[in-house]
N, CA, C and O of each residue as an XYZ file, in Angstrom:
456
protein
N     115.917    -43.687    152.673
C     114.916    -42.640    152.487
C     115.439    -41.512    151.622
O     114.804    -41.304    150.589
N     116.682    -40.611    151.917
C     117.227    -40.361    151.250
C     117.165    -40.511    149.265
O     117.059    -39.534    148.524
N     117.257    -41.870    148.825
C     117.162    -41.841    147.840
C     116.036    -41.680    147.192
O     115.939    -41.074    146.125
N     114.832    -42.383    147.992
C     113.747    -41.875    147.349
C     112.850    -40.353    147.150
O     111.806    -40.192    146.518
N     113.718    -39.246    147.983
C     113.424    -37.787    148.102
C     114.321    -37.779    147.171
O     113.481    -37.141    146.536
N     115.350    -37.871    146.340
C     116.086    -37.511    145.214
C     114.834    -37.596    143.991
O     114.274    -36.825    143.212
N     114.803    -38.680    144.273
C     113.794    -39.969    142.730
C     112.431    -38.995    143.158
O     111.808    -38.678    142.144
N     112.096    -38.692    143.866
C     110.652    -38.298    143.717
C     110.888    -36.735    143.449
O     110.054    -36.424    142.599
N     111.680    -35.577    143.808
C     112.343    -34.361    143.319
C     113.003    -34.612    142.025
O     113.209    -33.556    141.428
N     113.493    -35.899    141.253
C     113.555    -35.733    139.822
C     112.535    -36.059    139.256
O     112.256    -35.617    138.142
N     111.752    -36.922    139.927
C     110.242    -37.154    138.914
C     109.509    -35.549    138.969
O     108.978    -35.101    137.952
N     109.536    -34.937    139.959
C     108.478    -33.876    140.004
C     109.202    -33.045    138.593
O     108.533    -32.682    137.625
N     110.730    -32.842    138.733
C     110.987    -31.816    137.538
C     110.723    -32.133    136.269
O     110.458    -31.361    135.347
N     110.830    -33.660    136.251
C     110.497    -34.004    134.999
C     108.953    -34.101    134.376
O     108.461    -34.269    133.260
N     108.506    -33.913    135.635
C     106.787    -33.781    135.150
C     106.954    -32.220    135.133
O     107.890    -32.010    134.362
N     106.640    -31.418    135.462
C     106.916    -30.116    135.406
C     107.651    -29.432    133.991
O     107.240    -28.367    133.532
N     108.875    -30.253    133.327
C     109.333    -29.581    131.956
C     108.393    -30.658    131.133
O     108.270    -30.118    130.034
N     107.640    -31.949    131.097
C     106.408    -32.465    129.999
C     105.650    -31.192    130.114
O     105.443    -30.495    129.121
N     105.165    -30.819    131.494
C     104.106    -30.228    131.497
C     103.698    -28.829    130.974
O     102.655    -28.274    130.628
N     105.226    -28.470    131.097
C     105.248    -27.218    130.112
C     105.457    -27.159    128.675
O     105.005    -26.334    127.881
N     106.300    -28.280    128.436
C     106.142    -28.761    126.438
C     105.089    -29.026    126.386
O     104.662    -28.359    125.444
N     104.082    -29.750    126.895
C     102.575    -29.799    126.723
C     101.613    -28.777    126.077
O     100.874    -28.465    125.143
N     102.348    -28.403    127.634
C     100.954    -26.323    127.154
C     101.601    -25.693    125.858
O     100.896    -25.232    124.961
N     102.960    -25.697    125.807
C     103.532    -24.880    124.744
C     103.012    -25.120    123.661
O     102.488    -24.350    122.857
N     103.262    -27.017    123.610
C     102.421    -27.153    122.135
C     101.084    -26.793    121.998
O     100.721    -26.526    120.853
N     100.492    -26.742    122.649
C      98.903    -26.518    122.852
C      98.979    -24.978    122.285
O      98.662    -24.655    121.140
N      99.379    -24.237    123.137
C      99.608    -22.705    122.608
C     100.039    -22.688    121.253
O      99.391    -21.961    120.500
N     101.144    -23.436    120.703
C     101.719    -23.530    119.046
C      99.892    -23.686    118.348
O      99.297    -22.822    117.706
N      99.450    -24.860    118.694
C      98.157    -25.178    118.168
C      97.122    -24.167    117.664
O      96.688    -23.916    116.540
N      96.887    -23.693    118.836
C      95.910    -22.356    118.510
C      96.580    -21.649    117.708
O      96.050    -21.466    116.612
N      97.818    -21.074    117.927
C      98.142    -20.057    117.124
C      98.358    -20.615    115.901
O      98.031    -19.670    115.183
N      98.670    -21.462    115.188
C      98.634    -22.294    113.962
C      97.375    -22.201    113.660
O      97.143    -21.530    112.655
N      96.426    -22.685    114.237
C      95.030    -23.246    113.874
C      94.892    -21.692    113.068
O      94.736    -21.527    111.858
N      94.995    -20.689    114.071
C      94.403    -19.132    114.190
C      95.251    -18.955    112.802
O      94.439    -18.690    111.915
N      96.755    -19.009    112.217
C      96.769    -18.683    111.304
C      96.294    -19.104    109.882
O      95.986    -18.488    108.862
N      96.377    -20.618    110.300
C      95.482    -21.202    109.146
C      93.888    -20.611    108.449
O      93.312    -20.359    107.391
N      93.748    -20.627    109.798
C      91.947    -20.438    109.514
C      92.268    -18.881    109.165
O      92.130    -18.692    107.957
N      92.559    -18.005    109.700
C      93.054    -16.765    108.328
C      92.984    -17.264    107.372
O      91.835    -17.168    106.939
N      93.748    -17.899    106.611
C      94.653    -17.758    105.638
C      93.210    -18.424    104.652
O      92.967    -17.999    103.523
N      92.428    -19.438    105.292
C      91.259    -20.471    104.529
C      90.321    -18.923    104.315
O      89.982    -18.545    103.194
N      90.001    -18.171    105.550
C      89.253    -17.305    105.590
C      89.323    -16.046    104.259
O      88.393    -15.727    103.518
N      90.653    -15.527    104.265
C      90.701    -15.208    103.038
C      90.730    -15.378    101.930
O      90.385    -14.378    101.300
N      91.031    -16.338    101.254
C      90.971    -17.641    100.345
C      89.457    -17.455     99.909
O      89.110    -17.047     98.801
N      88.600    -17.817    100.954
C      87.102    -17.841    100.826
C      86.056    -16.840    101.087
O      84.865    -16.994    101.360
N      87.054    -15.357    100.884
C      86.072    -14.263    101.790
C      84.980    -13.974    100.391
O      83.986    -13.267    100.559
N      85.213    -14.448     99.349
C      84.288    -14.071     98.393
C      83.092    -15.087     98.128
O      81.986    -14.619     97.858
N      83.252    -16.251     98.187
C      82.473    -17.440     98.330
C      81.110    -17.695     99.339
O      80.948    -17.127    100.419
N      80.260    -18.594     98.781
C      78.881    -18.983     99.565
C      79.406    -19.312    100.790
O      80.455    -19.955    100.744
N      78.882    -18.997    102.069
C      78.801    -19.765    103.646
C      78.811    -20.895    103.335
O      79.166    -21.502    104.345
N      78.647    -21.554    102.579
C      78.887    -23.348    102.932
C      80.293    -23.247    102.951
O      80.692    -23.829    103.960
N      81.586    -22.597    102.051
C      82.385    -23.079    102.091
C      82.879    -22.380    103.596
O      83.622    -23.094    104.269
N      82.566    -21.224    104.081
C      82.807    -20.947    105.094
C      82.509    -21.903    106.323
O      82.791    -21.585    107.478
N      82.034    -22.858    106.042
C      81.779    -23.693    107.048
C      83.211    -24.121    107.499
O      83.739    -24.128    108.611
N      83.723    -24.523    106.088
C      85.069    -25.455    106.110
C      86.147    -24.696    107.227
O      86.782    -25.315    108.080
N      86.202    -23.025    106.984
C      87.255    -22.371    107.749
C      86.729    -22.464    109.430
O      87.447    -22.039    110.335
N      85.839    -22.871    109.593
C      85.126    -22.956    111.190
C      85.545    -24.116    111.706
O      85.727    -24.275    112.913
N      85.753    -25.137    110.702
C      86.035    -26.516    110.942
C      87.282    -26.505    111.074
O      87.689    -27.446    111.754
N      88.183    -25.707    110.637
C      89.834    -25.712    110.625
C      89.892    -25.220    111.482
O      90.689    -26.017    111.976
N      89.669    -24.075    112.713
C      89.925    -23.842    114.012
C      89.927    -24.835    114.717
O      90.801    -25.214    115.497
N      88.161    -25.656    114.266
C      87.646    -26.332    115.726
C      88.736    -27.553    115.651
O      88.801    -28.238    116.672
N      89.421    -27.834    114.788
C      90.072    -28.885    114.188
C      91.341    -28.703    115.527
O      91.278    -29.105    116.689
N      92.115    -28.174    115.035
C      93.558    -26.771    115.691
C      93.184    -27.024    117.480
O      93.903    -27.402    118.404
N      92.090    -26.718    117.437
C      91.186    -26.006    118.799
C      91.171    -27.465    119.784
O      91.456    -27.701    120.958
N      90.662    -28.309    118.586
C      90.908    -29.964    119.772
C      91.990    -30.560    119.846
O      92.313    -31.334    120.747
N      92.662    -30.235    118.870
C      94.323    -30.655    119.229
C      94.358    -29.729    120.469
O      93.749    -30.096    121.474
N      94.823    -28.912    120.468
C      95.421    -27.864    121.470
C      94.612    -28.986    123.140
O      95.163    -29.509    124.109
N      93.192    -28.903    122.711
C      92.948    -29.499    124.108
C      93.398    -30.872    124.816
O      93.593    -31.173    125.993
N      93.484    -31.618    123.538
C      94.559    -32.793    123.600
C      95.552    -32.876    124.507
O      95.757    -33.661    125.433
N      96.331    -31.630    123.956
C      97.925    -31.349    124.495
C      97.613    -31.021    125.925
O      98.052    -31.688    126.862
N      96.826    -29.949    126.064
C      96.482    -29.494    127.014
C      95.860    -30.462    128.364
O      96.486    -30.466    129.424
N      94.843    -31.102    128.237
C      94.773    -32.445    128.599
C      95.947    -33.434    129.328
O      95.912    -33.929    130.455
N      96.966    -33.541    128.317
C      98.172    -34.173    128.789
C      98.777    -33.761    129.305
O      99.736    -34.530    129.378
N      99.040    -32.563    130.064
C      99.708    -31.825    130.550
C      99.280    -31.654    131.917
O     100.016    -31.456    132.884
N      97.819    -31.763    131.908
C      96.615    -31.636    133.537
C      97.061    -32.930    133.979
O      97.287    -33.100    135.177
N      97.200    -33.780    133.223
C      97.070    -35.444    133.510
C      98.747    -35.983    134.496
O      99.020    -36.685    135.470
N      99.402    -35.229    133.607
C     100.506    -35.353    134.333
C     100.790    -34.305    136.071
O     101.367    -34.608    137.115
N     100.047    -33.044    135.621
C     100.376    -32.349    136.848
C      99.488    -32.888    138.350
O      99.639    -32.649    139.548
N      98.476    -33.760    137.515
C      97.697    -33.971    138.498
C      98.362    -35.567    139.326
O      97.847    -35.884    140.398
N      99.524    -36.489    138.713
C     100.128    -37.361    138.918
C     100.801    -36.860    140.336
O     100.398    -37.188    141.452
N     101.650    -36.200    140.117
C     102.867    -35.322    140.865
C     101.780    -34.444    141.918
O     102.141    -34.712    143.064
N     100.813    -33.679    141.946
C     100.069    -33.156    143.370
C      98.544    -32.983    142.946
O      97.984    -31.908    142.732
N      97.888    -34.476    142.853
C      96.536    -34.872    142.772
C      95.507    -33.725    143.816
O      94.495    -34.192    144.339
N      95.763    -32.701    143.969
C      94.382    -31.750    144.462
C      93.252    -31.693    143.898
O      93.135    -31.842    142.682
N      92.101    -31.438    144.815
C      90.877    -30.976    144.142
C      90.912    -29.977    142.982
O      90.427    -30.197    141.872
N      91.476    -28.964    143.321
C      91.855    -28.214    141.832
C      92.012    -28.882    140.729
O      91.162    -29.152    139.880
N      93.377    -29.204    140.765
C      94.217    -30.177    139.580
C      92.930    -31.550    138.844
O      92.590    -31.820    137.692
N      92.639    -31.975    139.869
C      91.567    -33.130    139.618
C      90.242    -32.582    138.545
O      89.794    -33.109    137.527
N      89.776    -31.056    139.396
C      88.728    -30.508    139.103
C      88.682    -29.829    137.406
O      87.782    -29.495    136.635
N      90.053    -29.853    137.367
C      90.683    -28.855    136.207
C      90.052    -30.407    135.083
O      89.014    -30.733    134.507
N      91.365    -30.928    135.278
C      91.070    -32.229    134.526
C      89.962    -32.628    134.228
O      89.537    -32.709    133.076
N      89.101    -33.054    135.683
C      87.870    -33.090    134.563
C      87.053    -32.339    133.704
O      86.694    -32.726    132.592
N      86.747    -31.225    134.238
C      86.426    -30.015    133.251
C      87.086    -30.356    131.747
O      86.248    -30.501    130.857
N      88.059    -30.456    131.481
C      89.149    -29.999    130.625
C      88.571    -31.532    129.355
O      88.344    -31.519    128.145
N      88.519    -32.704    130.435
C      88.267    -34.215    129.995
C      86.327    -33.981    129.351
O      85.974    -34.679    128.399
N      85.477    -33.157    129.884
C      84.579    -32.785    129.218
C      84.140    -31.937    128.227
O      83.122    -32.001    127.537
N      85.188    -30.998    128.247
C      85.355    -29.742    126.989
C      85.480    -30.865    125.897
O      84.633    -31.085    125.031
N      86.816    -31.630    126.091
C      87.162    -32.280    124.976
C      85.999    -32.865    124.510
O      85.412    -32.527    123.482
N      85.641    -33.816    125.332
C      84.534    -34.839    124.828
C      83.449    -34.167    123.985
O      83.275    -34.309    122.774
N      82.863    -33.530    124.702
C      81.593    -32.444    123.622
C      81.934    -32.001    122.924
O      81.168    -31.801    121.982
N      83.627    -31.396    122.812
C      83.935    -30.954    121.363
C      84.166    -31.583    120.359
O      83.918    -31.018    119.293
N      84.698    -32.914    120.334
C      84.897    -33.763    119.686
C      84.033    -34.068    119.399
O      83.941    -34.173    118.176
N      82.914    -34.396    120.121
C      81.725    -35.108    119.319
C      80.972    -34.006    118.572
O      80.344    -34.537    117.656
N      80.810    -32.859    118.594
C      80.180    -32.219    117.730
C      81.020    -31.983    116.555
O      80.550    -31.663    115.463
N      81.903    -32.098    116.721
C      83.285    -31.861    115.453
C      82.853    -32.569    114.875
O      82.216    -32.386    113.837
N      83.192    -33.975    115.628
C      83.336    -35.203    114.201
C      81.606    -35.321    113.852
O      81.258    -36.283    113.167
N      80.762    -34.539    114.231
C      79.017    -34.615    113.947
C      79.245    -34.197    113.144
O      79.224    -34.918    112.147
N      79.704    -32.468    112.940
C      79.741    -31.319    111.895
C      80.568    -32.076    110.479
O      80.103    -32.274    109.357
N      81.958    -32.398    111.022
C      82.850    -33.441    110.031
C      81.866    -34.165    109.114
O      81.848    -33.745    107.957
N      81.163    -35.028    109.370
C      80.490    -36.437    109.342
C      79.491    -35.552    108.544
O      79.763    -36.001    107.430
N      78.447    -34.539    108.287
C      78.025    -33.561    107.907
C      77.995    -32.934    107.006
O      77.080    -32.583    106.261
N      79.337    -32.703    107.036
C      80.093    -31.867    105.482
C      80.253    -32.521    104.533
O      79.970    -32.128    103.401
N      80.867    -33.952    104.871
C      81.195    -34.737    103.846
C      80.088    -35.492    103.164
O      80.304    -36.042    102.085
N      78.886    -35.542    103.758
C      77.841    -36.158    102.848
C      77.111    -34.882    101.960
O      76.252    -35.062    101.097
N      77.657    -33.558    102.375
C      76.919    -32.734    101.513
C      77.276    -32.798     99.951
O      76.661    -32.097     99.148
């Protein structure tokens, strides 16, 4: 018994440091996305709203990665102590994505036939 309270106290830490490289990258994401889409934003502050579309699309772009990461990170915490919370989070988190994605790749799918 013994050994398996070792093995299950190293699995928990090791889910616990994914789970925080997870969020971190997720956090890198946004803040990338956020500087990018500056950087498109100024680039284009003189230009028609269509091209401004494009800098909306480079967040939401940034914005679903991040939830990705983020995602993987619920998925794992919820491995290690499956609660209603943790569960509840996840799915929430598993539906943000989904609707965002699909309106992304709508908007995506959109742009490019213009």
């Amino acid at each position: 018994m013994e050994l398996l309270e070792i093995l299950d106290l190293n699995l928990a830490l090791i889910v616990k440091f994914a789970k925080f490289f997870l969020e971190f990258i997720s956090v890198l994401c946004v803040v990338i996305g956020l500087v990018k889409t500056l950087q498109q934003a100024y680039r284009f502050r003189h230009t028609p709203t269509s091209l401004l579309a494009n800098v909306r699309l480079c967040f939401a772009t940034w914005l679903a990665l991040a939830l990705e990461f983020q995602l993987g990170a619920d998925v794992l915490a919820t491995t290690i102590s499956p609660s209603f919370d943790t569960l509840g989070k996840l799915g929430l988190l598993a539906v943000i994505r989904i609707v965002l994605n699909y309106f992304l790749g709508k908007e995506i799918k959109e742009e490019r036939n213009l």
